[in-house]
N, C-alpha and C positions, 0 to 999 in steps of 0.2 A: 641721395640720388640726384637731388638738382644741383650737384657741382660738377655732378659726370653732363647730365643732359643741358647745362647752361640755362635753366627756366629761371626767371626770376618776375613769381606774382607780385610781389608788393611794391609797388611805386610811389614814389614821393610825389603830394600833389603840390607841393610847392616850386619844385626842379625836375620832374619826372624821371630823376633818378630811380632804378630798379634794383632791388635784394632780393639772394633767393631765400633768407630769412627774415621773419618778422622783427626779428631782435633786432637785425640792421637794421631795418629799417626807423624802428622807434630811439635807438642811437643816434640816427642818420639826424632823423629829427631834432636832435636838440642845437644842429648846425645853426641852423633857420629862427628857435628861439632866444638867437642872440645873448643869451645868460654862460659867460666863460667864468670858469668855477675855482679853471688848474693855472697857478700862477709860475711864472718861471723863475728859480733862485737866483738866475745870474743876470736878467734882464725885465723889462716893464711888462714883457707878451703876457698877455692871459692867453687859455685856449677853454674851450667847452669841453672837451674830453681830452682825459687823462690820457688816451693815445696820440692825442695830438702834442701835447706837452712831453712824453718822452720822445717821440720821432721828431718835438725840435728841439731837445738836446741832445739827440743823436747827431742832427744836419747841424745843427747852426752850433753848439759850446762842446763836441768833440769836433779832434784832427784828425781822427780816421774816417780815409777816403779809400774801402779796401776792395770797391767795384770798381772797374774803369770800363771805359766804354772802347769795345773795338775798333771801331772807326773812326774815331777822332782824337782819344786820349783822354776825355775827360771822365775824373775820378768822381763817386758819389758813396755816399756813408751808407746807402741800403742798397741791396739787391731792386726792391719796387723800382726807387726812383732812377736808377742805372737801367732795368727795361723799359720805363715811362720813357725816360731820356731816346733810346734805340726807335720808338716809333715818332721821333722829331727827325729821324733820316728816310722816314718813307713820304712819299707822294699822296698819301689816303688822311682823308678828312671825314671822319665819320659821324662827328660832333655836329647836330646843323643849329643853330638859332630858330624860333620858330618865329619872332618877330621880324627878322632881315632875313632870312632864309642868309645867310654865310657860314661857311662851315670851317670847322676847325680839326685838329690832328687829335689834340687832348682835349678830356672834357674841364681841365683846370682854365684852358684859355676859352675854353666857351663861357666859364663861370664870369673871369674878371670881365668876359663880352658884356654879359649881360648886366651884372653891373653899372656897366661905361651906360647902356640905353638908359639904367636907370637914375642915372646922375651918380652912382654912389662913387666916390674915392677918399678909402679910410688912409692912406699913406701919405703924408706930408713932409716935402723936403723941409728940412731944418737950414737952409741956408738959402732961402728963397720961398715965394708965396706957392710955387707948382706945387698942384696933387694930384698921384696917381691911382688907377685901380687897384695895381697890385705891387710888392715890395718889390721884387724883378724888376719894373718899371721905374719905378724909384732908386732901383741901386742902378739900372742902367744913365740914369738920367742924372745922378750925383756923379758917377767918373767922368763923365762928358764934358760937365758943366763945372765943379766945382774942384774935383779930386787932386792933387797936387802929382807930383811923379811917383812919390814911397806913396801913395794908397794905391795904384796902379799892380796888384798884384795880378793880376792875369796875364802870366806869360805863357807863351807858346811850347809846349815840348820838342816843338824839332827846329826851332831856331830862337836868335832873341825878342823877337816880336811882343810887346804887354799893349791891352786897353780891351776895353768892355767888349768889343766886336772880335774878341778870342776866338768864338766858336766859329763864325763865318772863316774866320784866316787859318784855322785849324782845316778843313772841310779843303783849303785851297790845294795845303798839302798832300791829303788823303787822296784827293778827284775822285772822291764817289759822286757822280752827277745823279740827285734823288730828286730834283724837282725837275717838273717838265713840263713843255707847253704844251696847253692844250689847243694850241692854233697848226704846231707844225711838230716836227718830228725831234729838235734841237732839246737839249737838256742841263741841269745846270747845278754848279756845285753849291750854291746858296739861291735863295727865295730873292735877295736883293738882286742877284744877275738874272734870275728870274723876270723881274717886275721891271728891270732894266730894259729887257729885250722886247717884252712885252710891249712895254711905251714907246718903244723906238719902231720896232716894226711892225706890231699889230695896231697901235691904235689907229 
């Protein structure tokens, strides 16, 4: 009945995450007690739960990418992370911080937030002293910095365009304009033209 009605009693007092089952939620828990149990065959990652350990060798050590995403072409290994992905084209932030009140689209970039306040960054480029919150940050921040031309796999589907900022050049193709100012009426096909327009004529 609380998957029809969306009730979920039991909250995490560490994250104020919410389950509409206990079981998640004592699951949920063992996030937080930092003890990763399930080791990966083909790479160093432990995880805490053994779901976590098959959905990353789902995403990270297969090549199947059998969701693609409407709007921009990009393909993902699960149905989840292909509609997680879909609410990174809307305009809603439902995620807020409670200590900066900033709000966010996902609750995964609320997490690596809170993090950052808290000093933690477990990711360390291997080719330089930076550390980041989260491996996305780190693989963004390794093409940028270090990646030669062949590690540049991010190529465009509708032309020959490769490098990290894929998704924004993808987005330019499509012109779905999904961010928008909240000063005037103008709207835009990336967050960076966003914050663009922003700085230039609102500040």
């Amino acid at each position: 009945m609380r998957v029809h009605t969306g009730e979920k009693p039991f909250s995490c007092k560490i994250c104020e995450m919410k389950f509409s089952q206990k079981v998640h939620l004592q699951r949920h828990s063992l996030i937080h007690s930092g003890e990763k149990r399930w080791a990966c065959s083909k790479c160093p990652n432990k995880f805490t739960l053994k779901s976590g350990l098959n959905r990353h060798m789902k995403i990270v050590h297969s090549k199947q990418r059998p969701f693609m995403c409407e709007l921009c072409g990009k393909a993902f290994a699960t149905k989840f992370n292909k509609d997680s992905h879909l609410t990174s084209h809307l305009n809603e932030k439902h995620h807020k911080c409670l200590k900066c009140g900033k709000r966010f689209r996902q609750q995964h970039n609320l997490r690596y937030h809170l993090k950052a306040h808290d000093g933690i960054k477990d990711f360390k480029c291997s080719k330089c002293d930076r550390e980041f919150v989260s491996r996305s940050a780190l693989k963004v921040h390794y093409l940028r910095k270090h990646a030669d031309s062949s590690e540049r796999r991010f190529q465009c589907i509708f032309c020959a365009k490769t490098g990290a900022e894929i998704k924004a050049h993808l987005m330019s193709h499509v012109r779905e304009k999904a961010f928008f100012c909240t000063f005037c009426n103008n709207s835009y096909a990336t967050n960076f033209e966003l914050k663009t327009h922003i700085r230039r004529v609102h500040s």
